[in-house]
C-alpha positions as MATLAB code, in Angstrom:
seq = 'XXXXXXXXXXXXXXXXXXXXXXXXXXXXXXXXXXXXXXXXXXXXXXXXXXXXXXXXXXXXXXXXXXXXXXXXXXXXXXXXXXXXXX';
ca = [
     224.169   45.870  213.279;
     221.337   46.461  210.995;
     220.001   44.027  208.310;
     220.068   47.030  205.963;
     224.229   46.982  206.410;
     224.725   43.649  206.370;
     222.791   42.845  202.985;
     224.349   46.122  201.442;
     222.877   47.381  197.976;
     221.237   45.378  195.881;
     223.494   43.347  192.327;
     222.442   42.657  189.326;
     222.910   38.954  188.404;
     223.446   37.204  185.441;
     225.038   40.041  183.438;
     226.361   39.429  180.065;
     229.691   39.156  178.982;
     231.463   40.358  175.835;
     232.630   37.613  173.552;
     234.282   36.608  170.550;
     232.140   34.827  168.426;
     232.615   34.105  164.767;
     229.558   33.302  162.670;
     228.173   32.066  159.776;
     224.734   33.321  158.423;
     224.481   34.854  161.230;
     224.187   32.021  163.624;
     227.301   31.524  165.678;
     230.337   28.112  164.775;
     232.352   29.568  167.461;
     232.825   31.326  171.175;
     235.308   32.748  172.545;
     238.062   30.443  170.373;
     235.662   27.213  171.511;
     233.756   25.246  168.135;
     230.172   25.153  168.591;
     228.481   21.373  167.739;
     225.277   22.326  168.076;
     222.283   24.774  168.198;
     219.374   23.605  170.698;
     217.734   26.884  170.052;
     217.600   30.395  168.914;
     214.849   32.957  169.828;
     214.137   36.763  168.940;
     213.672   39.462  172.255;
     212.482   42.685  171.512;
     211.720   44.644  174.253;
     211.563   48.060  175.625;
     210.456   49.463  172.231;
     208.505   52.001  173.633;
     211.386   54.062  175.073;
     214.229   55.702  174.137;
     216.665   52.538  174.635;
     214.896   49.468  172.710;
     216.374   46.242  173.080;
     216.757   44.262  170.816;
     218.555   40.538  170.708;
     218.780   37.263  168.909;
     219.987   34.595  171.174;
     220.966   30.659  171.258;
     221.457   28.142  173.264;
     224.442   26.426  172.189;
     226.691   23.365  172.637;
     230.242   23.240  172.268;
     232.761   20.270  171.326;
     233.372   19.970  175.012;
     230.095   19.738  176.008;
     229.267   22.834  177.550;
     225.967   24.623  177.339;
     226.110   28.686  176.279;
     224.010   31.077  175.669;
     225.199   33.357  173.420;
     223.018   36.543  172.209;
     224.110   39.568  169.550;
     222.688   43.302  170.436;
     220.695   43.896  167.049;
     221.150   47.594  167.733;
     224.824   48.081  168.030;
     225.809   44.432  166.851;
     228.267   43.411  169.465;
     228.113   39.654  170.710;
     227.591   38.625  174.410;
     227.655   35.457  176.770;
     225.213   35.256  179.705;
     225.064   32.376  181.900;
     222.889   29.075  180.983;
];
């Protein structure tokens, strides 16, 4: 068998997620139903703006009550909210 069939295509990784997120000045208190405690960061990505399908996101790294670490980022272009792995 070839290496070619046994690897198969190529996946993307790390893909984001839709999620709920409810927010206050525009910097998110909750995901998907879970209270955020804290903020550790937030940072701007604007990318791609040279072609036809810009991106542009404002993320943060987040901490909820439980403990666990999110990153949470809202598309600036059609405003929907997203989770991608920490």
């Amino acid at each position: 068998m070839s290496a070619a069939r046994t690897l198969g295509h190529p996946r993307a990784l790390n893909l984001p997620r839709a999620a709920r997120v409810r927010a206050e000045s525009g910097t998110p208190y909750s995901v998907n139903g879970e209270r955020i405690d804290s903020v550790r960061e937030s940072w701007l990505v604007e990318d791609r703006w040279w072609t036809g399908c810009p991106l542009r996101r404002r993320y943060w790294e987040v901490v909820s009550v439980r403990g666990r670490n999110l990153v949470v980022f809202r598309d600036l272009c059609t405003g929907g909210w997203f989770t991608q792995a920490a």
